[in-house]
MARNUMAR-18040 format. One record per residue (C-alpha): y, z, x; residue in one letter. Coordinates in steps of 0.25 Angstrom, whole numbers, plus 2048, in hexadecimal, padded with zeros to 3 digits. Each point is the difference from the previous one (the first is absolute). Layout:
N
YZXa
...
REM end
This chain:
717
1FE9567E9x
80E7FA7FDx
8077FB80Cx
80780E801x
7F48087FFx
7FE8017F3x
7F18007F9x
7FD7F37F8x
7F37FC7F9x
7F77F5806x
8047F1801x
7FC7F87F6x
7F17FE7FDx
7FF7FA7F3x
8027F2808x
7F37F6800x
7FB80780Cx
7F17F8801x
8087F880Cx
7FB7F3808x
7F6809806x
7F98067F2x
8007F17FBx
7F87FA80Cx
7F780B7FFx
7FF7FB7F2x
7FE7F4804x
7F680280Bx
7F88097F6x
8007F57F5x
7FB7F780Ax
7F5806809x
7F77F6802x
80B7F7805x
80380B80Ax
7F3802804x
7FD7F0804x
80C800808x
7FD80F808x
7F37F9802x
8047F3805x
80A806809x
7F680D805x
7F67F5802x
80A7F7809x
80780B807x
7F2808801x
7FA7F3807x
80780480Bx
7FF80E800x
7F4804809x
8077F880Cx
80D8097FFx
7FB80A80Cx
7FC7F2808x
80C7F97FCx
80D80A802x
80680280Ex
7FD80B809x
80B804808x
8107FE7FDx
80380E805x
80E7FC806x
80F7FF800x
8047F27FEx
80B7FD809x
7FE80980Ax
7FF7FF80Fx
7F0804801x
7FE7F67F6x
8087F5808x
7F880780Bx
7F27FB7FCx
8057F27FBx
8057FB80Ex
7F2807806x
7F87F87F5x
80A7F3804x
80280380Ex
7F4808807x
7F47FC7FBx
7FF8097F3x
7FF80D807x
80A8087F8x
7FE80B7F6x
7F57F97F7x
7F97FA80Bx
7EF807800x
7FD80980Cx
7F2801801x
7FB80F809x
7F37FD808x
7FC80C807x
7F3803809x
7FD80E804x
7F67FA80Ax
8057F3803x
80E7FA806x
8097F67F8x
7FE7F680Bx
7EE8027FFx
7FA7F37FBx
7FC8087F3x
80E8047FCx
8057F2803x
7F77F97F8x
8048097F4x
80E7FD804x
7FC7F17FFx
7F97FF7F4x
80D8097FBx
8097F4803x
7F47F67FAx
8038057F4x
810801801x
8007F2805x
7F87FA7F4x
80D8057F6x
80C7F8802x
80780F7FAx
7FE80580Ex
80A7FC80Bx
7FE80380Ex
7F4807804x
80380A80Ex
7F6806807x
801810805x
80A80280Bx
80080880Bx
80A80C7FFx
8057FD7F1x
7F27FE7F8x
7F5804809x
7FF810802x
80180680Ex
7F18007FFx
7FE7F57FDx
7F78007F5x
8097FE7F4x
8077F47FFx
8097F97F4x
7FD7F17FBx
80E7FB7FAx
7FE7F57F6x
80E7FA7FCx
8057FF7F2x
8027F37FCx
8028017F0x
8098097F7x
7FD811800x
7FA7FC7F5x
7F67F7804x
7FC80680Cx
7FB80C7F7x
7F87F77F9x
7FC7FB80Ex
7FA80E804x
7FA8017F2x
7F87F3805x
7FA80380Ex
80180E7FFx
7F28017FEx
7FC7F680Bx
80980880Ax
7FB80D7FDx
7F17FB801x
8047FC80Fx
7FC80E802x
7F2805806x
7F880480Ex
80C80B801x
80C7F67FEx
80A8037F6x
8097F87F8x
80A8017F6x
80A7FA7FBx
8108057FEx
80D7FE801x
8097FF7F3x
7FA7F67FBx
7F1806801x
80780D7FAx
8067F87F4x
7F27FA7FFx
7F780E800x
80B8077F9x
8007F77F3x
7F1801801x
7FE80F800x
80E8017F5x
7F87F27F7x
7F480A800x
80780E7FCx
8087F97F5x
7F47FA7FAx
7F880E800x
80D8077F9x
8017F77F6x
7F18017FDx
80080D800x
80C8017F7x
7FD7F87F4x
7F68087FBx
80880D802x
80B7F77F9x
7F77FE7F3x
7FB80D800x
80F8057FFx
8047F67F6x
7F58037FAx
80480F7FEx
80D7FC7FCx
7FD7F57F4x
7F48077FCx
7FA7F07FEx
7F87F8808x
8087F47FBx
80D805801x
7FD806810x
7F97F3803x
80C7F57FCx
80A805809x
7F67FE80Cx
7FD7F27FCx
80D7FD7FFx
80380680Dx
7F57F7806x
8057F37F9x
80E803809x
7F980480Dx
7F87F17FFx
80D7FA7FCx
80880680Ax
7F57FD80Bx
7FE7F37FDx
80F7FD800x
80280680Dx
7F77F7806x
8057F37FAx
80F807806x
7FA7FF80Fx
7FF7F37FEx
8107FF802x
80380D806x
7F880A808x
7FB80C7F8x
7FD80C808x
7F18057FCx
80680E7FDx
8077FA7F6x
7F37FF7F8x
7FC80D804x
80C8077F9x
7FF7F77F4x
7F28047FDx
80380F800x
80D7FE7F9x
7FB7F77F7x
7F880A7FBx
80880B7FEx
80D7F87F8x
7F67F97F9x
7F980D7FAx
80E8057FFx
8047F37F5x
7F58017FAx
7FF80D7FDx
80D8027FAx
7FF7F47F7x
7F18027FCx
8048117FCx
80C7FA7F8x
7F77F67FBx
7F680A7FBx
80D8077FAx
8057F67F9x
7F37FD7FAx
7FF80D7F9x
80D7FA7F6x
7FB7F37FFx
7F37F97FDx
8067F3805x
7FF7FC80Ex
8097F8802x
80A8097FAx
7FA80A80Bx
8027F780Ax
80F7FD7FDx
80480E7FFx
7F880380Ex
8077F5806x
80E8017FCx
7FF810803x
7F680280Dx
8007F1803x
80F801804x
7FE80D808x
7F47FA808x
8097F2803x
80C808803x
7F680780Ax
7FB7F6806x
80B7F8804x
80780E805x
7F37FF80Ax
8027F2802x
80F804805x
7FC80C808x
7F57F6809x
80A7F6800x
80A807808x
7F580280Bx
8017F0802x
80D802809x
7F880580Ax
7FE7F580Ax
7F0802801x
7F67F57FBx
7F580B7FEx
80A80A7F9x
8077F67F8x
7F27FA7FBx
7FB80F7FEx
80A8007F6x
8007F17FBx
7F08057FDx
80280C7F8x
80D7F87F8x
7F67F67FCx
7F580A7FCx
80A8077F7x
8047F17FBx
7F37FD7FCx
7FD80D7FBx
80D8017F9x
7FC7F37F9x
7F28027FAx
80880E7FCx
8097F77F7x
7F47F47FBx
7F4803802x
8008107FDx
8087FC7F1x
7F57F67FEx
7F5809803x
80480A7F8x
8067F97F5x
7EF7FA801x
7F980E800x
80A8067F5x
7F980E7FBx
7F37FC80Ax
80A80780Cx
7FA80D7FBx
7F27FA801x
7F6809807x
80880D7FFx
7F780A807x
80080D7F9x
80380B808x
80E7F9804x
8037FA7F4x
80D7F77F9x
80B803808x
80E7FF7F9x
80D7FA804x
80780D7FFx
7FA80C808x
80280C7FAx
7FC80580Fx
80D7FA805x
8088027F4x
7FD80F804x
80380080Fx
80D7F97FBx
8058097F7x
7FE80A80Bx
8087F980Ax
80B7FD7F6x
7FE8127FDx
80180380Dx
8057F680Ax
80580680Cx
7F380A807x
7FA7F27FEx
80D7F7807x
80080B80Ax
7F0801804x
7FF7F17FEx
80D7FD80Bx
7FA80D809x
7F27F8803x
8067F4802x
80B803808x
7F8808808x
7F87F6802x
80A7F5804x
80580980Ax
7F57FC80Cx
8047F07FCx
80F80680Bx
7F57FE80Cx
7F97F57FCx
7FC7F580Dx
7FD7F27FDx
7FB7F680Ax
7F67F3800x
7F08047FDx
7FA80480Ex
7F27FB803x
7FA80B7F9x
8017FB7F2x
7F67F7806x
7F18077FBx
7FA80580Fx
7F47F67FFx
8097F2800x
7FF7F880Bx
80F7FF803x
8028107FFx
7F480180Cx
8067F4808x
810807800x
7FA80E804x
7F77F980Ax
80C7FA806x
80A80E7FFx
7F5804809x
8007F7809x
80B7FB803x
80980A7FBx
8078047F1x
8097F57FFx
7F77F5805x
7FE7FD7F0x
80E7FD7FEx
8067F880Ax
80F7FD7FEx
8037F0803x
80D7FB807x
8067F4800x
80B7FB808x
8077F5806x
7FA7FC80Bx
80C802809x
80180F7FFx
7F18027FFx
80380A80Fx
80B8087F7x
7F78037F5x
7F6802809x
80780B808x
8078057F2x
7F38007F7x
7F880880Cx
80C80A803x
7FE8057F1x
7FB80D7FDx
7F18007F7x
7FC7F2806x
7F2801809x
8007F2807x
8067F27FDx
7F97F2802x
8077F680Ax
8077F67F9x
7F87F57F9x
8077F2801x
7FD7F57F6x
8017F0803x
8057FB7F5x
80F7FF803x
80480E7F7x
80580880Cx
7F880C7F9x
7F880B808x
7F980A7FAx
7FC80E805x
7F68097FAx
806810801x
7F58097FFx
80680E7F8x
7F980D807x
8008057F1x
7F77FF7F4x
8047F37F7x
8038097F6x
80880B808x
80D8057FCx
8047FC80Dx
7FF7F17FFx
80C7FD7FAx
808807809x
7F97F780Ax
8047F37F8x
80E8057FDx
80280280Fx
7FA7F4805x
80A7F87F4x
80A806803x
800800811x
7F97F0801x
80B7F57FFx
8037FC7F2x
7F87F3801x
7F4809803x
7F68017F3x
7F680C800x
7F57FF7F6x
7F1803800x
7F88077F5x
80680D802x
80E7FA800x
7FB7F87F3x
7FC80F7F8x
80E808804x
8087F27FBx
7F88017F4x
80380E7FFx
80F7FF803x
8027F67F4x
7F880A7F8x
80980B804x
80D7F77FEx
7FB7FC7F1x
7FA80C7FDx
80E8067F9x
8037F47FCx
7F57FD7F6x
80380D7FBx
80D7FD7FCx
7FB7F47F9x
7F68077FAx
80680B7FAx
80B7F67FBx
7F87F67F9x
7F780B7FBx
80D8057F8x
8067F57FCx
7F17FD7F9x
7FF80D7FAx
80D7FE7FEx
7FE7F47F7x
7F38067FAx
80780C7FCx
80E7FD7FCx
80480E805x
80580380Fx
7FD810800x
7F17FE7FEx
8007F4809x
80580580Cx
7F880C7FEx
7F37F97FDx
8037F980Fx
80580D808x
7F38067FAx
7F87F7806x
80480480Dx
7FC80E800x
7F07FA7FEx
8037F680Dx
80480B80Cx
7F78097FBx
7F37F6802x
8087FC80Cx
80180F804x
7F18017FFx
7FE7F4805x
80680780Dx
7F980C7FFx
7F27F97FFx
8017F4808x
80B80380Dx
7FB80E7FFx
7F18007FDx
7FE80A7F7x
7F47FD7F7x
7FE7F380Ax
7F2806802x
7FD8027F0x
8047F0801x
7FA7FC80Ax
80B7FC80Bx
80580280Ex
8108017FBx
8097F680Ax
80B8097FFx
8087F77F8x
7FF7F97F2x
7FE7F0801x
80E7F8800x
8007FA7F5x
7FD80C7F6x
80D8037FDx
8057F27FBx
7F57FD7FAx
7FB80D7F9x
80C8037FCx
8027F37F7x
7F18007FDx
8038117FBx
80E7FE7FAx
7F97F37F7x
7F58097FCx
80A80D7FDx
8097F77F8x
7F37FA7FAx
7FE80E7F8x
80F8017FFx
8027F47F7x
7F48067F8x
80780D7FCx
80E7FB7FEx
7FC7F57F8x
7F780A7F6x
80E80A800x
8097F5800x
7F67F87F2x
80080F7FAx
80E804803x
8057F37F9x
7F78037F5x
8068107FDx
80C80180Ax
7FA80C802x
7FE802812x
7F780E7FCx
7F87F57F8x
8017F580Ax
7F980A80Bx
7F58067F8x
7FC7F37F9x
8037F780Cx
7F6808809x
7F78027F3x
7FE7F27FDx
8017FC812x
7FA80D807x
7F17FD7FFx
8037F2803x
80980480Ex
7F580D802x
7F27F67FFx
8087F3809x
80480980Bx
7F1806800x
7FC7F2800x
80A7FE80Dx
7FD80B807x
7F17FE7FFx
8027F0805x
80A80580Bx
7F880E805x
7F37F6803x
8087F7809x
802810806x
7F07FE802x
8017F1807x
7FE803810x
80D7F7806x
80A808802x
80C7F67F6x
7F78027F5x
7FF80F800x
80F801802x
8057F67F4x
7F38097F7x
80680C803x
80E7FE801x
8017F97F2x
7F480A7FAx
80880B802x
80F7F87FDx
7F87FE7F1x
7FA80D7FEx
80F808804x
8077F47F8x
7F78017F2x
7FE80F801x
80D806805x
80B7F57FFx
7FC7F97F3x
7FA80B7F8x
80780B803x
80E7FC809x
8047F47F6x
7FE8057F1x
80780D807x
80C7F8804x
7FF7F87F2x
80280F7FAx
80A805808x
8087F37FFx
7FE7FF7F0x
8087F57F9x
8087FC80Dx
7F37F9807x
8007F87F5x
8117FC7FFx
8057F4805x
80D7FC7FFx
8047F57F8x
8047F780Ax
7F2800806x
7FB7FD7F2x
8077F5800x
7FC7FA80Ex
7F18037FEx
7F77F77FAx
7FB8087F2x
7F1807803x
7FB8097F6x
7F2807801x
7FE8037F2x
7F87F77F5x
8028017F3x
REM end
């Protein structure tokens, strides 16, 4: 297309197109054994400190910096003995025996022995009459201050849970909770899950990779490889603790994601490997073409992951921030080996990636004729295919106009963990919002007007008298027990009510407050990040491409994929159905911090098989300037590649589905279904139809643009 709408042939392609990509796979090919001494040094470095990376990374971080829950716990921590949000509340309860009988008291001794022995601890306050004693008197709550960072306190519980909940015997219960003892069993019961998935998942990976290369060899390298970035990437976050704290999630994300990228690289590059191979009995050669060609795709890839987790960092939470820093550096590392080592191994094995070929599957080929088919039919008859593709997934982004998001409940806690048994024990006696106390502190002079005005508010069951303090702050503190769940949509109309009637020097804060802060930063950043997303999605595609049609609509696309596993996510999780197939007791809502980080985390991956078809149209359309050409080769030479990766995500993402805590289920389910609707109805059929219907204007771009953009060509001579 001329600038005036008129068809013109392809740029030109008769330019040395091996790039600075092709010729470091050159070069990494020509020198494999170097490559392979310094993978080795660095895996056995970095894997040194590997197996210490669920010891090692932080447990908590779920917060808003800078707000006034936050500020809450620190002055309780400074001011009032540690007993703020992280501090440890231990449930003794006796069906036979008062809290004040000599058998409950010396478990409540031995309780504060072991407190006492740990400088993490703070203050240590006995069960009190009327706030932590039941009205029968035969359950009481032992506070233990914090007197370390949220971080370290979860570690704290991690240490002496054991010994606490061994307190228990001749009809005595005790169990730890609190948000520090719920950070402590969650991560536990979450460490667990993720572990089974991902055993579980890496034969069902080989096996599909298998099926897709028809080799042993070739399935088997983009698993090792996948492993040499999930060693890298572990060890590296725990060398990064040591400067800042790493949420424990972070690694948790990075293994499954690790997984599925990893694959993704591989994959394309071995199958254009395998292609490039049939033309050439020299490897190297193989290698440089693969590189210059599917290299570019997969970098271009991965930094538009790279940019769509990077805009999560605004959000002013350590634990979602890490969760992202994690995953960045899994792709980095992944990213990496995809660049070096992979060039290296396959410039060493040559011919032998064909090795132990089992029969019945045989050689697969670059170019499927399978696809080639299904494009040609797409490019015949476009529109009943637009149509049903757009009806299945509108219709199933439609539900995501009701979707509720709040903080996980205590049931994404399993039934059996010692902090779920002390919160119910405690809702039962001493009422639904016993669990989540609100805290309120104040200057000491108007401790009778927030007294009288925190009372007089509507959902709040009881307040404690003012606590003073001796060490000159002026501070009280009051502890505002909520006649509603923790969780409840109701609490924060209580907090908004009590901020927005105590004096302005007043700070309300506590657990609760500290979940509906976090969710309130959440909400606030939610569109924001979106915005960014989608901007800096484009500009890459953008850059990639070299044409602004076929980039914007290779970012709108991705959309369609997002709401509908967000609208399923509704139907599934806030409303239940099939909660009973998978195993859960909905909560009425989806976790708070699925839309921000899902939807960079599904955008990543959609834009991930994006770059993978548009840069196989975009090398085919500068090769014959022909678009019918570009969409029947392009998803010839990409569809098996996108078809087998996305089997390969949903299969790792549906066994998180499996895993018992409730996060886990959510993020397998959400971005399982986000890969299967993206690859099967927005990539191989929605995409190559817009590439029909859009002809040679998806592939014009002005020549002003041209002249701004740095020059990326996808085709190898």
């Amino acid at each position: 297309m001329t600038e005036s709408g008129i068809a013109s042939p392809p740029q030109e392609t008769t330019r040395n197109t091996r790039g600075t990509l092709g010729r470091l796979g050159a070069v990494m090919a020509g020198r494999a054994r170097i490559v392979f001494g310094v993978w080795l040094v660095l895996l056995l470095a970095l894997g040194a400190a590997a197996p210490s990376v669920f010891n090692s990374l932080a447990g908590a971080g779920w917060q808003a910096d800078g707000s006034a829950s936050v500020r809450v716990r620190e002055l309780a921590q400074q001011h009032f003995g540690g007993n703020s949000s992280a501090a440890v509340q231990v449930v003794v309860h006796s069906d036979t025996q008062a809290i004040d009988s000599a058998a409950v008291q010396s478990v409540l001794g031995r309780a504060s022995a072991i407190f006492a022995a740990d400088p993490r601890f703070g203050e240590v306050v006995a069960p009190q009459p009327g706030t932590s004693i039941s009205r029968d008197g035969h359950t009481g709550i032992l506070i233990a201050g914090a007197n370390a960072s949220p971080d370290d306190m979860v570690k704290a519980v991690d240490a002496h849970k054991s010994a606490l909940t061994a307190l228990s015997g001749n009809g005595i219960e005790v169990y730890p909770t609190g948000a520090s003892a719920l950070w402590s069993d969650f991560n536990k019961a979450n460490h667990e899950a993720m572990l089974k998935a991902e055993m579980f998942s890496w034969p069902v990976t080989l096996a599909i990779m298998v099926l897709a290369f028809g080799s042993l060899v070739a399935a088997g390298l983009p698993l090792l490889l996948t492993l040499a970035g999930l060693v890298a990437s572990a060890g590296g976050l725990v060398l990064l603790n040591h400067l800042t704290p790493i949420s424990v999630w972070a690694m948790n994300f990075a293994m499954m994601f690790a997984l599925a990228l990893g694959i993704d690289y591989a994959l394309f590059i071995v199958a254009r490997f395998r292609g490039a191979l049939a033309r050439t009995s020299d490897a190297r050669a193989a290698v440089a073409e693969t590189m210059s060609t599917a290299g570019k795709a997969v970098v271009l890839s991965g930094l538009t992951v790279l940019v769509s987790l990077s805009a999560v960092l605004i959000v002013p939470a350590p634990a979602v921030r890490t969760m992202a820093v994690g995953i960045m550096f899994a792709v980095a590392f992944v990213l990496a080996a995809t660049s070096t080592l992979l060039p290296a191994a396959l410039g060493a094995l040559g011919h032998k990636i064909n090795a132990g070929s089992l029969p019945k599957v045989g050689r697969q080929h670059h170019r499927s004729p399978r696809f080639a088919a299904w494009g040609q039919r797409l490019h015949d008859r476009p529109w009943p295919f637009a149509i049903a593709a757009l009806l299945i997934l509108i219709a199933l982004a439609i539900p995501v106009a009701g979707l509720k998001v709040a903080m996980p409940s205590i049931q994404v806690v399993p039934s059996d963990a010692p902090v779920r048994q002390g919160y119910e024990l405690v809702q039962a006696q001493l009422g639904k919002g016993a669990p989540g106390t609100l805290q309120i502190i104040a200057p000491a002079a108007e401790s009778a007007q927030v007294s009288n005005t925190a009372s007089a508010v509507e959902g709040i069951a009881m307040l404690t008298p003012p606590e003073t303090v001796r060490d000159g702050s002026g501070l009280v503190m009051m502890q505002a027990l909520p006649s509603v769940d923790p969780s409840d949509a109701r609490m924060s109309t209580i907090l908004d009510q009590l901020r927005e009637r105590l004096p302005a020097d007043t700070l309300v804060g506590g657990a609760p407050a500290e979940n509906l802060d976090l969710q309130h930063a959440l909400n606030h950043y939610f569109p924001i990040i979106v915005g960014i997303i989608l901007v800096l999605g484009f500009a890459l595609l953008l850059i990639a491409l070299q044409a602004p049609l076929v980039a914007a609509l290779g970012t709108v696309v991705s959309l369609l994929s997002t709401a509908a596993a967000f609208g399923v996510a509704k139907l599934i999780f806030q409303d239940g159905h099939g909660a009973g197939l998978l195993g859960f007791t909905p909560q009425g809502f989806l976790d708070g911090w699925g839309p921000v980080f899902f939807f960079a985390m599904i955008f990543a991956i959609a834009m991930d098989y994006t770059v993978f078809l548009l840069a196989t149209a975009k090398e085919h359309y500068e090769r014959s300037g022909d678009p019918s050409r570009a969409l029947i080769d392009g998803l010839a030479h990409s569809g098996r590649v996108i078809f087998a990766a996305a089997a390969v995500m949903v299969a790792v993402f549906f066994t998180f589905a499996l895993a018992q805590p409730l996060p886990p289920k959510e993020m397998g389910v959400i971005l399982g279904v986000a890969v299967l609707l993206d690859a099967a109805a927005v990539r191989l059929v929605l995409l190559p139809v817009l590439l029909r219907l859009t002809g040679h204007r998806a592939w014009w771009s002005p020549r002003w643009l041209r002249a701004v953009l740095p020059s990326i060509s996808f085709a190898h001579d």
